[in-house]
matplotlib code that plots the C-alpha trace (Angstrom):
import matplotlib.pyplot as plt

x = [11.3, 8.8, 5.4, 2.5, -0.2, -2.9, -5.3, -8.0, -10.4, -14.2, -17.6, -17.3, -20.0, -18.9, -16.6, -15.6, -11.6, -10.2, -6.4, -4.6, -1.9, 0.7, 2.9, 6.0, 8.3, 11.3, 13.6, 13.0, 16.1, 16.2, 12.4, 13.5, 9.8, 5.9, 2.9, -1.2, -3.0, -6.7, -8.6, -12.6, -14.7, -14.4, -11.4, -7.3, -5.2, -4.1, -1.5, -2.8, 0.6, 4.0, 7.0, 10.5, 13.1, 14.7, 12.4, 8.9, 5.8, 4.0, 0.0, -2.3, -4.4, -7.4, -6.1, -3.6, -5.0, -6.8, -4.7, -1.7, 1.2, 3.6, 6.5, 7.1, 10.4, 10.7, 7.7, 8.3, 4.6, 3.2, 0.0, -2.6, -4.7, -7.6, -9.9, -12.6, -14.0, -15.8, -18.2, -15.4, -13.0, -14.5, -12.2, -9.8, -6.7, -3.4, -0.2, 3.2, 6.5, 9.0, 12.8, 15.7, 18.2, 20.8, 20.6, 17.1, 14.1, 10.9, 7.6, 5.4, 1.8, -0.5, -3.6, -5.8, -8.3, -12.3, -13.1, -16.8, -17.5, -21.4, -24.5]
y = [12.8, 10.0, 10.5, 7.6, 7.1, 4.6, 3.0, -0.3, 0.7, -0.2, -1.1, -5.1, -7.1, -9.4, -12.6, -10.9, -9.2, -6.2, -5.5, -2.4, -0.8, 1.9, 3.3, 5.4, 7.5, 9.9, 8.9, 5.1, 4.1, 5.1, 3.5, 0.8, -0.3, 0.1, -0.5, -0.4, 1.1, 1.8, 4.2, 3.3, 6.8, 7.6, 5.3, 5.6, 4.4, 0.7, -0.8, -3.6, -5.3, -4.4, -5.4, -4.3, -3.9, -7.3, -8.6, -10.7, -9.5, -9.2, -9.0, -7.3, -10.6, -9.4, -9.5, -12.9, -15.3, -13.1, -10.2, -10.8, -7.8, -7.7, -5.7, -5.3, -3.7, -3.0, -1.2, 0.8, -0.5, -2.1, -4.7, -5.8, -8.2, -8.8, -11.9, -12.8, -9.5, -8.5, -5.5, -4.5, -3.9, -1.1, 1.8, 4.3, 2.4, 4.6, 3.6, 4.0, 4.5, 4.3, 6.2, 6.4, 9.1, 10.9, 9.2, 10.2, 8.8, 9.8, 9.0, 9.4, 9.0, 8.3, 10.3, 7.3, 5.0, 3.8, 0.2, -0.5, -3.8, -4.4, -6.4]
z = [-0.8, -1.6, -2.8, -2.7, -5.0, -3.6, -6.1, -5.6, -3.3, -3.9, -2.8, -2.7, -1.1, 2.2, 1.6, -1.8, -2.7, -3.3, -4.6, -3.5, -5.2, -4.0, -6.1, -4.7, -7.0, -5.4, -3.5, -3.5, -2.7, 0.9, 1.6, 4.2, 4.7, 3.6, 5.3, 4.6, 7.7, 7.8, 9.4, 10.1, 11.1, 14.7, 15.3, 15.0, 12.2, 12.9, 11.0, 8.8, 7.3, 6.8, 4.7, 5.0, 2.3, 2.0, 4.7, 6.0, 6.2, 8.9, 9.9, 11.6, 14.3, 12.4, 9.2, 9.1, 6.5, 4.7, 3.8, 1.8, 1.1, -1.3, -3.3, -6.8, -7.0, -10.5, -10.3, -7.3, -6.1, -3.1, -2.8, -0.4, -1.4, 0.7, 0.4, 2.6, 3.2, 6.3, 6.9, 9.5, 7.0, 6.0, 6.5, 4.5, 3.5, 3.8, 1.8, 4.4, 3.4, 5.9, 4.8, 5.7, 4.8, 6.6, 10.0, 10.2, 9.4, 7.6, 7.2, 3.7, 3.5, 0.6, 0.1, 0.8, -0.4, 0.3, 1.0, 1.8, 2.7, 2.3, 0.8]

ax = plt.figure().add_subplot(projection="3d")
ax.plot(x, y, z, "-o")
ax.set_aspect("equal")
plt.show()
């Protein structure tokens, strides 16, 4: 098992940055990738960037060039840090965790955080 703990969401005013943090305890061992998805009212989560153990990241169109994800392995923790924010940004931000254990895999979700992009 894997729990998330999401922290770094805000109010930040257009053009501004945010950092997100995930951090996963459990099982770590068996997480073969994490992602940042975001969820805006009245719409479905969409993935935003993923990274996979030992692997590239990868973007979201809307995102690339602005959004930058990253790993810290030592502390179990997961980044996105966002520059150039746009009022369509706004959204819940969900931490992913993708595992792997047994043949099967499993997916872990964080509890989420607010980011409200506005003047």
């Amino acid at each position: 098992q894997v729990q998330l703990v999401e922290s770094g969401g805000g109010l930040v005013q257009p053009g501004g940055s945010l950092r997100l943090s995930c951090a996963a305890s459990g099982s770590i061992a068996s997480i073969i990738a994490m992602s940042w998805y975001r969820q805006a009212p009245g719409k479905q989560r969409d993935l935003v960037a993923t990274i996979p153990t030992g692997g590239s990241p990868n973007y979201a169109d809307s995102v690339k060039g602005r959004f930058s994800i990253s790993r810290d392995n030592a502390k179990n923790s997961v980044y996105l840090q966002m520059n150039s924010l746009k009022p369509e940004d706004t959204a819940v931000y969900y931490c992913n965790a993708i595992t792997w254990s047994g043949g099967f895999t499993k997916t872990t979700w964080g509890q989420g955080t607010q980011v409200t992009v506005s003047s």
